[in-house]
C-alpha positions as a printed Julia matrix, in Angstrom:
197×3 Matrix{Float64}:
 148.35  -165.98   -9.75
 146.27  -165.42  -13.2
 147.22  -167.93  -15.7
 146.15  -167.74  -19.53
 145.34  -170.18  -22.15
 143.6   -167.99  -24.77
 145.36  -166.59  -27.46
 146.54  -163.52  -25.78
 149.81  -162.64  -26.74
 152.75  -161.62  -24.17
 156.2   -160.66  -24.33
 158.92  -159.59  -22.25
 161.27  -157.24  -23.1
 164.56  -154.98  -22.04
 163.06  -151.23  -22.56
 166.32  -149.53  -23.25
 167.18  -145.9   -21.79
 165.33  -142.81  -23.52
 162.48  -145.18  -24.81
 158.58  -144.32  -23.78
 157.05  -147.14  -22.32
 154.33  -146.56  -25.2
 153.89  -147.45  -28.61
 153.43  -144.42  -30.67
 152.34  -140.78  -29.8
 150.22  -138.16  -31.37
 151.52  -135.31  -29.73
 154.09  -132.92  -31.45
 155.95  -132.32  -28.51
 157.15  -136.39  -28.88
 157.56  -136.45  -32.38
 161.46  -136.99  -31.61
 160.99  -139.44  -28.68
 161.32  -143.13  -29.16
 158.93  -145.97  -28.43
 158.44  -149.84  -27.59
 157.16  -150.37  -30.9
 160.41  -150.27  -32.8
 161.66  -153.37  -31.22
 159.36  -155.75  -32.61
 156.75  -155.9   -35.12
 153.86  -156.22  -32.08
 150.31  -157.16  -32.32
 147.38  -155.24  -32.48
 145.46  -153.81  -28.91
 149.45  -154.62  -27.34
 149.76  -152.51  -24.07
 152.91  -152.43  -21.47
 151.8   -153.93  -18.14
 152.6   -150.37  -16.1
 155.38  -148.01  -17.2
 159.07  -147.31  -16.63
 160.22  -143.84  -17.02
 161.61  -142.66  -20.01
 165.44  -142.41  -18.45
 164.88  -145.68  -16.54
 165.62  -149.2   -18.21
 165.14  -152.79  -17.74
 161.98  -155.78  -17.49
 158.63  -154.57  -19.11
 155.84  -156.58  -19.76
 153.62  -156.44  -22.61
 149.96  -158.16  -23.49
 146.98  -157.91  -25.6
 145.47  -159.34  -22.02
 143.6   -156.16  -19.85
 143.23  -158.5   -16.99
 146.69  -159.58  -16.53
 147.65  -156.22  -16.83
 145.28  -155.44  -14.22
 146.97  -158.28  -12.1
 149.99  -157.04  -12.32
 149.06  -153.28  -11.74
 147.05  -154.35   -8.45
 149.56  -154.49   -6.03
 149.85  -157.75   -5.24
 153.06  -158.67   -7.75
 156.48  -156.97   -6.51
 158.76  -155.3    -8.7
 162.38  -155.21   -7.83
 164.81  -152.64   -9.43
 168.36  -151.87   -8.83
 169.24  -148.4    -7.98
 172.86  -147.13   -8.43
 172.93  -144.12   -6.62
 175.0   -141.25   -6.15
 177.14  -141.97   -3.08
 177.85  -144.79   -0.76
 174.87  -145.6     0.67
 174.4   -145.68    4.39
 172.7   -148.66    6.27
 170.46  -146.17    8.21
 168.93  -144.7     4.49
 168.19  -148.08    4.01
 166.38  -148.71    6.97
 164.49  -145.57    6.14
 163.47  -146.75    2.55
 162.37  -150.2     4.41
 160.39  -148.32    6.4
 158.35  -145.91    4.18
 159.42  -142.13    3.18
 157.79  -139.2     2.28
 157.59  -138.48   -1.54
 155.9   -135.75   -3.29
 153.32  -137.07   -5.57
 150.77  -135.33   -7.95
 151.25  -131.86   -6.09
 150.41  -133.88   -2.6
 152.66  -135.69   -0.24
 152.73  -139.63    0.37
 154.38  -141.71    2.16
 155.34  -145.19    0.7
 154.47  -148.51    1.85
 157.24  -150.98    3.38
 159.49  -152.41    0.95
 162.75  -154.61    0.7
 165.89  -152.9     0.44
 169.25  -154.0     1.03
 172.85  -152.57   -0.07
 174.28  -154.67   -3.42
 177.91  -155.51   -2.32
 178.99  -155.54   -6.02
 177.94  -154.12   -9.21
 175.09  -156.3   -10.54
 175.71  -158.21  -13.72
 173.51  -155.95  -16.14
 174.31  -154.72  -19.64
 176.64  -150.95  -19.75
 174.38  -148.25  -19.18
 173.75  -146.52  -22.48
 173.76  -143.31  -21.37
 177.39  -141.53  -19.55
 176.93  -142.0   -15.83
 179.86  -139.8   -13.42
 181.97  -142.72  -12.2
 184.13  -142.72   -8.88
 186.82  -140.52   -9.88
 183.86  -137.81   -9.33
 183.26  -139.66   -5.8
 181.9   -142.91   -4.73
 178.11  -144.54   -6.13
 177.11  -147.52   -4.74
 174.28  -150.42   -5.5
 170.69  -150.84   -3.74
 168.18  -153.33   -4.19
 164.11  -151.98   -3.61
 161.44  -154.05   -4.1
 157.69  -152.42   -4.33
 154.15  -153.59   -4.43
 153.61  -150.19   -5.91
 154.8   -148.25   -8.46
 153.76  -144.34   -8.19
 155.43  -142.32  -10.75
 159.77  -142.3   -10.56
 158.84  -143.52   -6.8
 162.35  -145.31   -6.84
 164.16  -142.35   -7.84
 162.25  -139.55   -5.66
 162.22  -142.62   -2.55
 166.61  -142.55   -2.88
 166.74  -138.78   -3.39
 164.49  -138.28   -0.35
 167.46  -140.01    2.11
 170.26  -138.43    0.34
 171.12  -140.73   -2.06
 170.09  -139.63   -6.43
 169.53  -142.52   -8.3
 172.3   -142.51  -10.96
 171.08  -145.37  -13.06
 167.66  -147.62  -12.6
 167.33  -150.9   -13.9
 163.89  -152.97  -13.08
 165.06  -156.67  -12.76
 161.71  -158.32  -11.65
 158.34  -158.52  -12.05
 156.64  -161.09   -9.71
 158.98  -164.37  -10.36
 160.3   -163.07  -14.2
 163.53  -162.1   -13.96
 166.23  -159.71  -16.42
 168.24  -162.68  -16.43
 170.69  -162.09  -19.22
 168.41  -160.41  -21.53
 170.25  -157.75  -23.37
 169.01  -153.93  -23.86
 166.42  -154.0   -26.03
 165.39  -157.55  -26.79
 162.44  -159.06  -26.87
 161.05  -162.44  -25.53
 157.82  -164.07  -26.5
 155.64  -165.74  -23.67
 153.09  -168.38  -23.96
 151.3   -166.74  -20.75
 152.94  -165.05  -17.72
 151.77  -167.12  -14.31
 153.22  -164.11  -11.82
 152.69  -164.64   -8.33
């Protein structure tokens, strides 16, 4: 647990779908994309605490603190997401994504580490997706919870396709003990520190 008494500042927020977890962009190529910083007016040296991918949504943590964001990014505070993924998932591609599957990862292979996973039995209580997701008439999607100590790049999404199962929709809903709750897409709540365990 790192705890913080200086005057760091931290916020939570709900990155919506399609936004960069990134403030601004020099590059051409993302003059059209969207980013954290037109949710709030931030302070300066603000950084997100690791990323979610630009089609992914949910809890993102900010700071002006490098070592809590070094906490965090460590690998020893889990992340939990909910997957809804194409299909009805079986109980044997869970047991594979408890177990560790192969992923490709900057050109290489790698294998994941252990997680949690489990089947949701109903649709979690999150905001509508933003974006049009296929819904049953086009065959069934189900609910999975994962839970990581890592966080390689779209490793939810590639660690689902890899048993037969696309992620549809992701939606991180934990970091360490701070939870979604019922924040809605795109707000933003300040913190006085984040003590993550």
């Amino acid at each position: 647990m790192i705890e913080d008494n200086s005057e760091h500042k931290h916020y939570a927020i709900y990155k919506p779908y399609k936004f960069l977890s990134q403030f601004y962009s020099n590059s051409t190529q993302q003059k059209r994309k969207r980013f954290l910083g037109e949710l709030a007016d931030f302070p300066k040296g603000i950084m997100a605490i690791g990323r979610l991918d630009e089609k992914s949504e949910g809890l993102l943590l900010l700071t002006t603190d490098g070592k809590m964001s070094d906490f965090v990014n460590s690998q020893k505070v889990e992340k939990e997401y909910y997957a809804l993924v194409d299909g009805d998932i079986t109980e044997a591609a869970i047991d594979k994504l408890r177990a560790g599957v192969e992923i490709g990862f900057d050109g290489k292979k790698y294998q994941t580490k252990p997680c949690k996973a489990f089947k949701l039995e109903s649709s979690p209580k999150v905001p509508d997706a933003q974006q049009k997701i296929r819904d049953d008439r086009h065959g069934p999607t189900s609910w999975v919870s994962i839970t990581l100590n890592e966080g390689k790049f779209r490793q939810v999404r590639k660690m689902t396709s890899a048993v037969g199962f696309p992620t549809l929709r992701l939606v991180r809903v934990r970091v360490g003990n701070l939870s979604l709750h019922d924040m809605q897409i795109g707000e933003v709540i300040e913190h006085s520190t984040f003590a993550l365990r």
